[in-house]
Every structure is written in C-alpha cells, then in structure tokens.
N, C-alpha and C positions, 0 to 999 in steps of 0.2 A: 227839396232838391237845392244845391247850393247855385250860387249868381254862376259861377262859371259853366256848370251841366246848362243853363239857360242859352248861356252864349254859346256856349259848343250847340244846341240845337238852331243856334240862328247859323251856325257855320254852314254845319251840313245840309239847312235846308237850305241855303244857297247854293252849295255843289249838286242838289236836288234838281233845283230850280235849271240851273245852267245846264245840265245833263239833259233835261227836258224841253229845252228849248227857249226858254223865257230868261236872258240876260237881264231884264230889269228889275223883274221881280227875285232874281238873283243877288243883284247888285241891292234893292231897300235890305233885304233878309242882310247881306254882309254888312253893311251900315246900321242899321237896329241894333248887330247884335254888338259894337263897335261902340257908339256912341249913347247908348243909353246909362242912363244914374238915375240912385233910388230918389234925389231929391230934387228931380224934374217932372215931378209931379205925381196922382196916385196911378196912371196906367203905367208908368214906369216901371213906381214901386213895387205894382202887382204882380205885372211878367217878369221882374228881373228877383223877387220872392216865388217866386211861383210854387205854390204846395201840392205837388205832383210830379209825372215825370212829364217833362216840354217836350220833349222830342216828339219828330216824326212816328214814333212806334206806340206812343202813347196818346200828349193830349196836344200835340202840333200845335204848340202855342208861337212859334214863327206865324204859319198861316193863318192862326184866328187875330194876328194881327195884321196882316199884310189883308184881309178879305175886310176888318175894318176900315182901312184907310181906303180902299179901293170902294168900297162903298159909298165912301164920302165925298168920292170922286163924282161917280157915277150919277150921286143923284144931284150933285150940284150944290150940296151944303160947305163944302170948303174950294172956293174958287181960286186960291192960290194954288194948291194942293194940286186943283186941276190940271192949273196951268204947267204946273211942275210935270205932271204925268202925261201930260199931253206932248209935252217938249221929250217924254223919257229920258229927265233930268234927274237924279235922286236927290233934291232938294233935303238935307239934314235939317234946316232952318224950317222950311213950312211945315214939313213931316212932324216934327218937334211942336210945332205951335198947333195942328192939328189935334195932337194927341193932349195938350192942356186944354183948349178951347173944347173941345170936343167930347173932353173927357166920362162924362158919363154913357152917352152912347158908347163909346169903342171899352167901355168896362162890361156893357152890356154884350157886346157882340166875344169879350173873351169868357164870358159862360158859358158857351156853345162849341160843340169842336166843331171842324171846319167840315162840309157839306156838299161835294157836287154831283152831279150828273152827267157823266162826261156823254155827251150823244159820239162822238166820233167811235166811240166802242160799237157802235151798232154795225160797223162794218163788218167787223167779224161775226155778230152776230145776221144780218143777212148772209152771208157766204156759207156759214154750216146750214140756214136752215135750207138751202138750195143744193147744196152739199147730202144733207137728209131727205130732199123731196127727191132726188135718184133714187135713193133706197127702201124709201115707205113715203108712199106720196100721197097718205088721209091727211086733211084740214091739220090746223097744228093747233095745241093748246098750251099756251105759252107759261111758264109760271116765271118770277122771276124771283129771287131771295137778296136782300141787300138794295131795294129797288129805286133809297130815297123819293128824288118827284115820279119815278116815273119814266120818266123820257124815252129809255131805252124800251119801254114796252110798245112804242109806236115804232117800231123797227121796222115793220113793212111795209110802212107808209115812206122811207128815207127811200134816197135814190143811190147806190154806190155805182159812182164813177172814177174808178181808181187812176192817180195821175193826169186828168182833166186840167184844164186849163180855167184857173178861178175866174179871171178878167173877161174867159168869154161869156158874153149874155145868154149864149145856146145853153150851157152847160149849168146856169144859174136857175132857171125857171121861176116860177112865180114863190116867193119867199113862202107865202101861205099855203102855198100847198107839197110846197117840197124841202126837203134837206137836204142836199148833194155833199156826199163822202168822196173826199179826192186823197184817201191814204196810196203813199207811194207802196208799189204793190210788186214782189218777187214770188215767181211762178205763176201758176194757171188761175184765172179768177172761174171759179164757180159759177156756168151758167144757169139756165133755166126759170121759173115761177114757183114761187109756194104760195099756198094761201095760209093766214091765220086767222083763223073763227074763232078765238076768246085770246085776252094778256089780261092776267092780272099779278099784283107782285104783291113781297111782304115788304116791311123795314121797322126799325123800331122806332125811328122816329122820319114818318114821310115827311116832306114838304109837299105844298101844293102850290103846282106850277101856276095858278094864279096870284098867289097871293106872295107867292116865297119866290118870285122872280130876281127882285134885285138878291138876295141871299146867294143866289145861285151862279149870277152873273160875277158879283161880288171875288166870291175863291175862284172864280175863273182869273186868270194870271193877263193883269192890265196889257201884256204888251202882245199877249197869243189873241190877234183883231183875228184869225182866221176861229177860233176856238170861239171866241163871241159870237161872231156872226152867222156861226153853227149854231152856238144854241138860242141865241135868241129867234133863229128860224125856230125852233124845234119847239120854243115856248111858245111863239104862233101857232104853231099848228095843234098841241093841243087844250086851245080853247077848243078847238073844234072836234077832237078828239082828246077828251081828259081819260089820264092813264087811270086805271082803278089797281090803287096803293092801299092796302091797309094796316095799321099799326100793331106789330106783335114779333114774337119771336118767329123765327125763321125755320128752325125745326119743328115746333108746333104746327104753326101754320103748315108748312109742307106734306107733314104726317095727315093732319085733315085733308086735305085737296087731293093727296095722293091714295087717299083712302075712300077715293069715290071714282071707281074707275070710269074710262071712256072707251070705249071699243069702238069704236069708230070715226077716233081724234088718237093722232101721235101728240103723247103729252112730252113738251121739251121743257126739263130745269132747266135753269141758264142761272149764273151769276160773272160778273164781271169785276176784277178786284173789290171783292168783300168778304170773301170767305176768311181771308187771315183775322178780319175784325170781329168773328162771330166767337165765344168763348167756345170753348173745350167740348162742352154740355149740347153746345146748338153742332155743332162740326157735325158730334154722335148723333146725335135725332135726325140731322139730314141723311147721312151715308145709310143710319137704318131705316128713314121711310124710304130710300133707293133701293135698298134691298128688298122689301118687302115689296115693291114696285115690280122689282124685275120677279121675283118672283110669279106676282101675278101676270104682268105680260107672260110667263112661259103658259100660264094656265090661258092663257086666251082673255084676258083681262083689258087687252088694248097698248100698243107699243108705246112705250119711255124712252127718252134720251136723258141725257146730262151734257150739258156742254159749260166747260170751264175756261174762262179768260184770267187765268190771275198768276203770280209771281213762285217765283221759283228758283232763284236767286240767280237766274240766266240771264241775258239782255231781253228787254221788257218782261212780255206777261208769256206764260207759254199755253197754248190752245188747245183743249181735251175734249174729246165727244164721244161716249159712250152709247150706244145704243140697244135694249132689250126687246126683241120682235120675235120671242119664239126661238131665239138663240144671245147669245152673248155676244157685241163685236165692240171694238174701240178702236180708235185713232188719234196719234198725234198730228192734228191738223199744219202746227208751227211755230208762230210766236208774233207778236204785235206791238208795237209802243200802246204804254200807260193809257196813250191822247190820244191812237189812232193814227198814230200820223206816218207810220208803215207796218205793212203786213206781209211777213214773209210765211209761204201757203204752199208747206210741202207735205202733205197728208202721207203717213206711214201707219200702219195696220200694226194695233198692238197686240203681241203674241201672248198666248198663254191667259187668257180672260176667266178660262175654266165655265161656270155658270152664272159669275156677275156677280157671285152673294159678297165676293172679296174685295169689286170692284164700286163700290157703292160710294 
C-alpha cells in the first residue's frame, strides 16, 4: 500500500475514534497520521511502508499503534509519555521519542492486530438470555465464536444496571465480585433470572485473561476510564472464574459442540462483532452447523438460539436472536453501541422464518 492509503487509515480511524466516544485517542490517530516520516526512525518507516492493507477493514495499523503507546503508558516504561496521557495532552514530541526509544518493542506489538474484549457487550448479552428464559427456561449452554480472552463468557456473573449512577458506591459493589453495566438504555429492560450451567468459546487466537491483561487494557482507548474500569473489573473476576477459550476455527469448532446434542440445556450461539472477521468458508460452516442444529431441535434434540450483536451498516451493531424449540421463531431485538454504551431494545417478531433451514 502506498504512504498515503496509511494516512487516509490514521484519518478515518480517528473519525472512528471521535464517533465512538474517545476524542484523544482520536486526536494521537489525526497526529500520527500528520506528522509522521520514513526517517524518524524504523517504527515510522514501517507503518508509513506498511505491506498490506492499514486500514480499519484490514490490519488497523492506526490501532496496533495507538495500543503500543498506550502500553507504554500503562505499564510505566515511558514516564514522559505518561505524563502526556495523563494530562490528555497529545504530546507529538514524547509520542515521537517513545516510538525511537522504544522502538523494538512497539515493532513487536505491530505484528499483531489489535485484540479486545469489550465486556460492556455483555449487556446485551444478559438481556436476550432473560429475554430467552420467558420462553424456554432449561439451564443455558452458552457457546461463544470470536471469543478472544473470554470475558464475555462470564456474562452472568455481570450485574446490568442500565443508566446507574457510576459515583454511587451502592451501585459499585465489590469490584471482585461484580461488573456493573450502566448502558443508557431506550425501551423496556428484560426482567427476570437465567441460569448458565456451562460457556465455553472459540477464537483463533485466544488471549488469557491472566497473562494477556495489559494486551487487553492496552487497545482499550486511554481516555474511555469508564471502559477500563469495566474491564479491569472483569479480569478480576476471572481469576476466579477463568473463561474456557479454545483455539481453532469457529465453524469447526461450532459443528463439533453442536453435534453433541443437549436436551435438557437451551444451547445459545452468541457472537458479538466478529462475524464480519470470520473468512467466507467459517460464515458457511457456522450457518450450516445452525441448520443442522435446528434441524435436530425440531426432532427433539434440545432447543438452539443464535443470538447476534454485529454491524450492519446502521448506527452501532444491530441485535438478532433466533430461536429453534420445536418450531422456528426470530427477533429483531434493536441495536447497541460497539462499547455498550447504549441500547436501544425494541424487540419485533421476525416474519416469514419458514423452518429455520434458511435462517441459520
């Protein structure tokens, strides 16, 4: 790709960044893309050569840089830097000296594309499965596809309190043992209890919430402290409950798991913007072990859901939940920010489902 495709990626992911709420990490992305030259060193030379495509859609070389420096931050190895970020200053001078000092690390960290877990997605996901415990209320068996650390597989261990008040200490509780979701929230919130007696996810390349914490915190966006604070709760808690992640394709995986039925456990897919990252090949194997799913629930095989949170070129992600119990039913639940950080929850009844083998 040429220098300019580089900088048009540090543009857009700043109009990204701002769109999502994070003006600073908006503001390093327009300056990056601004003030960098191939002869200020080799991380320069590298992202501003970059041999691929940078962008958002590809290998978010914006973010695998903006999640280095922020690293550097965080763990106290460049204390100018800090300072800079701490002030939500965009210092071009330290930012600049970090990336030659520092250099071999933040070469290291743009090998990797960028990697989170946003817990604030669990909102929605507690709402459908309370949403689904109306309707078939056996134990749940959670699968998740796209699952990186984790996190979102302790879903029902999070507390959703929609529109809470962060500064009250009532509403806080004890960091290790709770997550509290305060997305601003339009229409009815889903009452009631589910239980879930098993999560376990796929991904192709998990992190482990012990070890790959700072990674995690890292592409968390320096100035979203309510986004930290969420999941650094969430990587508390599970020490205590570690998510069980394992590494592989997602439609394989899924066809296996799915191919040992449960009759007496509602088994829920769930994935949470990751589907558009899964190739063409993984899409197909998921939709057909749904089908082959639904299929056996109608034989008495034990009921399926799907429930999707991902993008659809609307405002934020928009919200689907399918469910096979002996008949075909779906719903457009609504739509959510990326981060969680509102949810609008107007559940409409999708027509015409036929037997589900189409809906998969």
């Amino acid at each position: 790709m040429s220098e300019s495709a580089v900088r048009a990626a540090f543009r857009d992911q700043a109009r990204a960044c701002a769109a999502l709420g994070s003006s600073f990490t908006a503001a390093v992305c327009d300056r990056l893309g601004q003030s960098l030259q191939t002869d200020q060193g080799p991380v320069a030379a590298r992202v501003l050569g970059w041999r691929g495509d940078p962008s958002g859609r590809a290998d978010s070389v914006p973010l695998r840089l903006c999640g280095a420096l922020h690293a550097l931050v965080l763990d106290g190895d460049d204390p100018a830097l800090a300072q800079a970020y701490r002030a939500r200053v965009v210092d071009e001078a330290a930012i600049l000296t970090a990336l030659r000092v520092h250099a071999d690390r933040v070469l290291e960290w743009l090998d990797h594309a960028p990697q989170t877990n946003e817990v604030g997605r669990s909102a929605v996901l507690i709402a459908a499965a309370r949403f689904l415990a109306a309707l078939c209320p056996q134990p749940i068996r959670a699968l998740e596809l796209g699952a990186s650390a984790g996190l979102n597989l302790n879903f029902a261990r999070y507390r959703l309190a929609p529109g809470s008040d962060p500064m009250n200490p009532s509403d806080e509780g004890d960091a290790a043992d709770w997550v509290v979701l305060r997305p601003d929230w339009q229409g009815d919130v889903p009452q009631g209890g589910f239980d879930v007696a098993s999560a376990e996810g796929v991904d192709l390349h998990p992190l482990d919430p012990q070890t790959d914490g700072l990674r995690l915190m890292a592409y968390c966006w320096a100035d979203q402290e309510r986004r930290l604070s969420r999941l650094r709760a969430a990587l508390h808690l599970a020490r205590t409950h570690p998510p069980r992640v394992v590494a592989g394709d997602a439609g394989d995986w899924l066809r296996d798991r799915l191919a040992r039925p449960a009759p007496d456990r509602l088994t829920l897919v769930f994935h949470t913007v990751a589907h558009q990252y899964f190739p063409p090949a993984t899409q197909f194997a998921c939709a057909d072990a749904l089908r082959r799913a639904a299929d056996a629930a109608a034989a008495g095989g034990g009921p399926v859901a799907h429930f999707s949170m991902e993008a659809d070129g609307g405002d934020g992600a928009a919200l689907t939940l399918r469910l096979w119990d002996g008949r075909a039913r779906g719903w457009h639940l609504g739509r959510a920010d990326f981060h969680g950080r509102w949810v609008s929850w107007h559940p409409v009844a999708i027509q015409g489902l036929g037997d589900g083998r189409r809906e998969g």
